[in-house]
Every structure is written in structure tokens, then in C-alpha cells.
C-alpha positions, 0 to 999 in steps of 0.5 A: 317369466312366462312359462314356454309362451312366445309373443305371437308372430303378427304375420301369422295372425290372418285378418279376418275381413270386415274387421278392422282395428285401431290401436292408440295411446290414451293416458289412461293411465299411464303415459306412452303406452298403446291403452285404447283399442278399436275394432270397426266392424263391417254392417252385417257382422254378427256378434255374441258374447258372454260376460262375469257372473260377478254380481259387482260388474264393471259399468262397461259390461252392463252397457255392453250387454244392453247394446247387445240386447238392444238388436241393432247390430253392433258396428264398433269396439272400444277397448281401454286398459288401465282403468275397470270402471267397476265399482263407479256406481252410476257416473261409471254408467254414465262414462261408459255411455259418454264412450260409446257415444263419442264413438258412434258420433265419429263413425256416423253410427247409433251409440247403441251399435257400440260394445265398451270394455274396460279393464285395470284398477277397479274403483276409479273414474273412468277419463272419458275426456282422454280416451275422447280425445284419443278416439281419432287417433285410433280410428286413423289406424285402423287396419285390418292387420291390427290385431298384434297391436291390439293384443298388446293394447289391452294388456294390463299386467300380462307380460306378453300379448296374446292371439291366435289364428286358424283357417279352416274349409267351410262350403268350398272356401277359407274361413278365418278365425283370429283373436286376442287375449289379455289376462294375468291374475284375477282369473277363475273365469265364470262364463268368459275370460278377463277380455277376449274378442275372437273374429271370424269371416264365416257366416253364422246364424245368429243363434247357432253363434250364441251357442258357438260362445258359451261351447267355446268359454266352455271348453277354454276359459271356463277351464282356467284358474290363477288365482281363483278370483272372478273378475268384475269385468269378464268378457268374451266376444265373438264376430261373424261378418260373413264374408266369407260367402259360403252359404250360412252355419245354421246349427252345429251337426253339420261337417260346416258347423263342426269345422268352424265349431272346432276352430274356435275352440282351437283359438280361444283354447290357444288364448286360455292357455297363454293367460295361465302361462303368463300367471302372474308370477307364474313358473310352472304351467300344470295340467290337471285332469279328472278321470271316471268321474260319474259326470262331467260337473263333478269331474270339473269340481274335484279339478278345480278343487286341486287348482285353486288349493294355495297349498298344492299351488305354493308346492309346485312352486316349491316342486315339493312333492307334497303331494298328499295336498291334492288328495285332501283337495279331491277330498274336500271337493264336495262329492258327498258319496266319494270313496276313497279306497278308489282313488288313484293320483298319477303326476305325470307317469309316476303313480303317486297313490293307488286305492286310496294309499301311496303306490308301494312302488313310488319313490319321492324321487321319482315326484321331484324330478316331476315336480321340477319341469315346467309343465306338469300334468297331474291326473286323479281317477276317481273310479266312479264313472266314465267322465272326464274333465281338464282344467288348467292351472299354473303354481303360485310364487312369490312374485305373485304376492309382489305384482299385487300387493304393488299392482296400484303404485 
């Protein structure tokens, strides 16, 4: 089960005008479920991205990133789930292709103006036949408050689907933010997150938007782990379409751009989060925080050193207080000159270790009864600066292990 997470309320998920979305269902996989998305996006929009730096890419986040590249305004979305195309060589490429352009056909645009994504089993053709053949279905539906469907149409093995909204005031007038989510396990995301596409109606330079993405993977799904593993088909999207009409954000020092800079981090950190506490096999939902670190990059790596340990992860889950486990990860995080007569570790309010050593007042009660709560904040200073950095994680169980090793069945 999810850990304190909700399926979203469509009707508090704004639309964001000229976006528009289809949701349809394709047998990509399996049948009679919704597994084929498409946002149709009005000309003009802007549109940004990052994507995996897995070397192993899928298929549809290289010929996403060429179509981006290529400048000519991206007009359309196809989303599938059920199937990565990753690992498909040069056929997966040229399925992809076959995807974007029966698209572009349908709406009367370039095939160069269409994004695919893709995500599911890794190393299976992709059934370009089916989601062709679906695409009208899709395209018949589009509306602009598709987005609850959309959530629930790029699932895999979430159990709930993601979005978030915010308004907020830009030049005199209501600017929207929406977007969607999906991701479960294979998340220890590297510039991106497994799929997520967050729209907005504020008007953007197109620079200033590039910079708004990787500020807000940054922050959000930069910030997660599960499992540890990047995935081969990361990407996070952002659309600007403008309609708004307040006069264009050119750079990130203005109230403008700070406001719309903040609502996007607001959103994609609402979506980041509801992957880690829809963990795969999840039951607890653990802050991990890094204090007086001497920058920001090593703050980060000592938090994720503590995140991805199986070993703090499967005491959490046991809510054993075992918590030397996080000390001997802060000390393998690869900070050469660390010391650690310095070091304190804090769960929650209890003050576990002080300089170095157990706290003569902590009680292994007292960490239990921590250890027990669903959400958990654990907080290390390292005493060695002024920088701070928090990474969100969540335990490791036993369904974990069962929804993998049964993930292909």
C-alpha cells in the first residue's frame, strides 16, 4: 500500500490551455486497461526536457531528444506503457519513428513535431501496429481535462496515479501549472524521473524554460531514490504554451520568473514524492537530510549514500533501530577528509549519536518508537560547513522482491 498517498481529485487538476489530452487503450500489453496517451499541444507551445543518463537509452528518448533538437516546434505527445522499447537496437528506433509519424499524419503535422515516450518491459518489440491503430481512439478523446485519465494511462507498476496543480499570479494574471507522474521501482533518477510531463500556460523564453527543467529535476526528482537503479527511459517534460498572456519570463531574477520558478518546483516535488510513497512495496516514507556539509554536492552524496543502503532500507522496514547501519553509510559516502568525531545523527527528535558516538541519553526505545511511524525524517550534521541537502527515500520489504521478481508474468 502507499504510504499516506491519495489518488488525485481530477477536478482539482486545472487545465492548462493549449493542452489538450487523449487517453485510450492500445493492448500493448495487456488488455482492457487505459496504456496509450496523447497530448496535443497548441502551435507556439514551448517545450523542454531532460532525459536518462543511462548510456542503454530506450529507442524513444533518443528520437524524443532528436525531435527536440530539431527546433520545429513540438506539436504532440505519445505516451505507451507496457512496453520500454529499450534494448530494441535499431528496429526499437525505427518503431519509434513508425509511432511519430502515424501521429503526425493523423493531426496534419511533421513527424519531427511529435515526442514519444515509452515505458514497461525492457527488451520487447515494440507493437507499433496496435498503438497505430488505437491512435484515433485517442486523438477522439482529447480534452482539456484529461489529465486524471492521463495519470492513470502512463502507469506501470504504480498502484496510484500521480498529478499535481498550482496557480499562481504572473503579470497581473492566473498562470497554471499541471502535471502527471508515473514511477514506482527502477527510480534513482539521473537528470529526470521515470515519465513525467508538467504543463503550464505562462509564457516562457525558451532558454529561461531549459533552465526552469533541470532547476526543477534538480530539486524533485533528482532528490528521490527506491531502488537505486536509473532507468533506461527517463524523462521529464515541461510545456509553455503561453496563453496566458502576460508579457514573456526572460530570466529567473524577476518576482515573475521566481513565482513561476517556485510553482514548478512545487509540482514536480508534490509528483517525486508520490513515487517514493508509492515504492514499490513500500511502507514507510523517510526523509533524509544532510546538514553542515561543506557543499551541496557532498551533502547529497553522504544523503544518498544512507538512501540507497539495502541495509538501512530493510531496518526501517523491520523499524529496527539498527541504526549504526546509517553511520557506516555516511562513512563509506566517499568524503576522504571526513571526521568523525563530528558527527551527529538525529531520527526525528531523538539524538541517536553525538561526536561520533551513541548519545549518553538515547535509549533504543526511544528509536523504535520512531522507527514505527510511517513517515520518518533521519538528519546527519556533518559539522563541516554551512550546506544542506535532502533526498527522499522509502524502506525496502519484502513485496518489493515479489512485485520484481513477478514483474514479466
Amino acid at each position: 500500500m502507499p504510504v499516506n498517498l491519495q489518488a488525485p481529485n481530477p477536478a482539482s487538476l486545472k487545465p492548462v490551455p493549449g493542452v489538450r489530452l487523449g487517453v485510450t487503450m492500445a493492448g500493448v500489453r495487456k488488455a482492457n486497461r487505459k496504456d496509450l496517451v496523447v497530448l496535443a499541444l497548441d502551435a507556439g507551445t514551448q517545450v523542454a526536457g531532460v532525459f536518462t543518463r543511462n548510456r542503454f537509452c530506450a529507442a524513444p528518448v533518443q528520437v524524443g531528444r532528436e525531435h527536440l533538437e530539431a527546433g520545429q516546434g513540438i506539436r504532440a505527445l505519445v505516451i505507451n506503457t507496457g512496453n520500454a522499447n529499450a534494448g530494441t537496437g535499431a528496429d526499437g528506433l525505427a518503431r519509434a519513428r513508425a509511432t511519430c509519424a502515424a501521429l503526425a499524419r493523423l493531426q496534419g503535422v511533421a513527424p519531427e513535431q511529435v515526442m514519444p515516450f515509452s515505458t514497461g518491459v525492457i527488451m520487447e518489440p515494440l507493437p507499433v501496429d496496435r498503438i497505430e491503430a488505437a491512435l484515433p481512439a485517442a486523438l477522439a478523446d482529447l480534452r482539456a481535462d484529461g489529465w486524471a485519465d492521463a495519470a492513470l494511462g502512463i502507469m506501470t507498476t504504480d498502484t496510484l496515479p500521480k498529478a499535481a496543480s498550482r496557480q499562481v499570479a504572473i503579470g497581473g494574471r492566473t498562470v497554471t501549472v499541471t502535471g502527471i507522474s508515473k514511477g514506482a521501482g527502477m527510480i534513482r533518477p539521473n537528470m529526470a524521473t521515470m515519465l513525467s510531463f508538467v504543463a503550464t500556460d505562462a509564457a516562457v523564453d525558451p532558454g529561461v524554460l531549459q533552465t526552469l527543467v533541470r532547476d526543477a529535476a534538480d530539486l524533485s526528482f533528482n532528490r528521490i531514490t527506491i531502488d537505486g537503479d536509473t532507468s533506461t527511459n527517463d524523462t521529464f517534460i515541461v510545456m509553455a504554451t503561453g496563453r496566458a498572456g502576460h508579457a514573456p519570463i526572460t530570466g529567473l531574477d524577476s518576482p515573475d520568473g521566481q513565482a513561476l520558478r517556485d510553482a514548478l518546483v512545487a509540482v514536480a516535488t508534490e509528483l517525486a514524492q508520490a513515487i517514493v510513497r508509492d515504492g514499490e512495496g513500500a511502507t514507510k516514507f523517510i526523509t533524509v537530510q544532510v546538514d553542515g556539509g561543506g557543499s551541496d554536492a557532498e551533502c547529497r552524496q553522504v544523503a544518498y549514500a544512507i538512501a540507497h543502503s539495502p541495509l538501512v532500507k530493510t531496518a526501517f522496514f523491520a523499524s529496527d533501530p539498527n541504526l549504526g547501519r546509517i553511520l557506516a553509510a555516511v562513512g563509506y559516502a566517499g568524503i576522504e577528509d571526513l571526521d568523525q568525531s563530528k558527527i551527529d545523527l538525529f531520527l526525528d527528535d531523538v539524538h541517536v549519536a553525538r561526536a561520533g558516538g551513541r548519545h549518553p541519553d538515547y535509549q533504543e526505545a526511544d528509536g523504535q518508537r520512531v522507527m514505527k511511524q510511517s513517515e520518518i525524517t533521519v538528519r546527519v550534521d556533518l559539522h563541516r560547513g554551512h550546506a544542506q541537502a535532502t533526498v527522499w527515500t522509502c524502506d525496502l520489504s519484502h513485496d518489493y522482491v515479489s512485485i520484481n521478481a513477478d514483474y514479466r508474468s
